[in-house]
Phi, psi and omega in degrees: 000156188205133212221167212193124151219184175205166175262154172310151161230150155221146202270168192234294185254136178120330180308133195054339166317324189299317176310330194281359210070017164272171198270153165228118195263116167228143198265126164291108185305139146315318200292164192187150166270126174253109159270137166226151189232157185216118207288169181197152181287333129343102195290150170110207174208164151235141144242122184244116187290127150265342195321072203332138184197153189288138177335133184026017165284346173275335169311309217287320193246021192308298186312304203278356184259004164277340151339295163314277187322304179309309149001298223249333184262343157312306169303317196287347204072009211243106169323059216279013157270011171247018201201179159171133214219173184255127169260152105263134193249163167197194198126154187227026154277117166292131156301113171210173184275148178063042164210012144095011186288332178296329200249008176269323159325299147314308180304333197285312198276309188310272163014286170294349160283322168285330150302281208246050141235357163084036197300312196079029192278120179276198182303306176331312195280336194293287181330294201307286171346291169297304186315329167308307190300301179315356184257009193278322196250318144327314201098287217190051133351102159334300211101340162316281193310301174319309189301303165304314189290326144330290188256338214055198166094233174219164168191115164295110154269131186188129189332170114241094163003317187261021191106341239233174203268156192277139203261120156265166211176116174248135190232152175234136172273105177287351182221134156325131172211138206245159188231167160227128163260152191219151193248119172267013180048036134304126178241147147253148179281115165321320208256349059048285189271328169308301190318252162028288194298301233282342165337284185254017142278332177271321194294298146286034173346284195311311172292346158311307192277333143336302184277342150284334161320315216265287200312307174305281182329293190289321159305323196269349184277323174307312182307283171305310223265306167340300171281019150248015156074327190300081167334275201345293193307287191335326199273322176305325170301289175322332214273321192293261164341288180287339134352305187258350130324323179266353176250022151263351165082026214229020195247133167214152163312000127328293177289312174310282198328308201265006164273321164292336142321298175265041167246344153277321166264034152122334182274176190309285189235173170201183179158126140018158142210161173101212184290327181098197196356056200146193153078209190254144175237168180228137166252147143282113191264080213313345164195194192283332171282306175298347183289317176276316160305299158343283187307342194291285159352279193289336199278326166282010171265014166067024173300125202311329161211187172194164187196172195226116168207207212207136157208186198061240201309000000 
């Protein structure tokens, strides 16, 4: 049997700045997807999902995540008419959009192909893999997700504009910093709302740029503070960011309640993550009791979910 996982991501800094080629800070999540595999006598594969996941995302993404697996196994080189065996995806990373689940998965399935045929992958190779997989639900996958879900930790990110591969930075956290995520159980078209900004950027250059400036100032200040462990900064920096989200207009009232909910109860910071107008917001929590107040408080703002996890040390 061969077993496998990988981790959850949240983008902490960067949504939609990123498309332009600024930099973006995203945390690999303790929560995490467990694969395990079982050989059966039988040719082919199954997969059977257990995975706790928000109504009908697993419905939603069934094709693509057979895509995926083939992908992945194709990559691997690994034959199923000559073999057959079982995937269990398990875990207590919730399947939601924008929190890094297509790519805790792969990782997860890589992993576990690599325990039991003794494939010798180191992580490197384990990323390249999830990355493949991942275009099984992308297309034309970043890479970001996989990368977080992989080594965990933080990873600095940024485009290249011109085609070219894209700069990872990987950092290490010396202390835990615990999060709550919370669902306003909106989903928005990603391709909807990028479309939106690039919109009122070719309309306004000049207020684009302004706000990227304020934005550059504010990721690289997110960064030294991250690697110093400084909750505080870290949370006012968030706090920051969403602001200039809401003056991209990619912010909706839903996500403001619940960022302001939990900024009444305790957390550092708090701010939208992903995509928007819908979707996830994250607080940051200066320790494990708040942390757990803060989710009670949204889970009684009636938010479509709300979950507790940790990243860094």
């Amino acid at each position: 049997m061969g077993t496998g996982s990988g981790k959850g991501k949240v983008i902490l800094f960067g949504e939609h700045f990123v498309v332009y080629g600024l930099p973006a800070l995203a945390a690999g999540i303790s929560s995490e997807t467990t694969a395990r595999l079982t050989r059966v006598r039988s040719f082919g594969y199954t997969l059977v999902d257990n995975r706790p996941a928000m109504p009908g995302y697993k419905k939603e993404k069934y094709e693509e995540q057979k895509a995926s697996l083939e992908i992945i196994l194709k990559h691997l080189n690994i034959d199923t008419t000559k073999m057959g065996f079982q995937i269990d995806l398990e875990g207590n990373l919730v399947c939601a959009s924008g929190i890094g689940a297509s790519a805790a998965s792969c990782v997860a399935i890589a992993r576990a192909l690599n325990d039991e045929f003794k494939l010798g992958l180191d992580d490197e190779q384990i990323n390249e893999a999830a990355y493949e997989g991942e275009k099984g639900y992308h297309g034309t996958p970043s890479g970001l997700d996989n990368t977080a879900s992989t080594y965990g930790g933080l990873v600095w990110f940024e485009r290249d504009l011109s085609g070219g591969a894209p700069k990872f930075e990987r950092l290490k956290l010396d202390t835990a910093m615990y999060l709550v995520i919370a669902a306003t159980g909106i989903t928005a078209s990603t391709k909807v709302v990028v479309g939106d900004v690039r919109a009122k950027k070719e309309a306004n250059p000049e207020w684009f740029e302004q706000i990227s400036k304020e934005y550059m100032r504010l990721v690289h200040d997110a960064k030294e503070s991250l690697i110093k462990s400084d909750i505080e900064r870290v949370g006012e920096l968030m706090d920051e960011n969403h602001e200039l989200l809401q003056q991209l207009t990619v912010s909706c009232t839903e996500l403001d309640n619940l960022v302001k909910i939990a900024r009444e109860n305790g957390a550092a910071g708090s701010k939208m993550t992903g995509t928007g107008r819908g979707g996830n917001m994250i607080a940051l929590a200066p320790d494990e009791m708040t942390m757990k107040k803060i989710a009670k408080a949204l889970e009684n703002a009636k938010a479509a979910g709300v979950w507790t996890t940790s990243f860094g040390k």
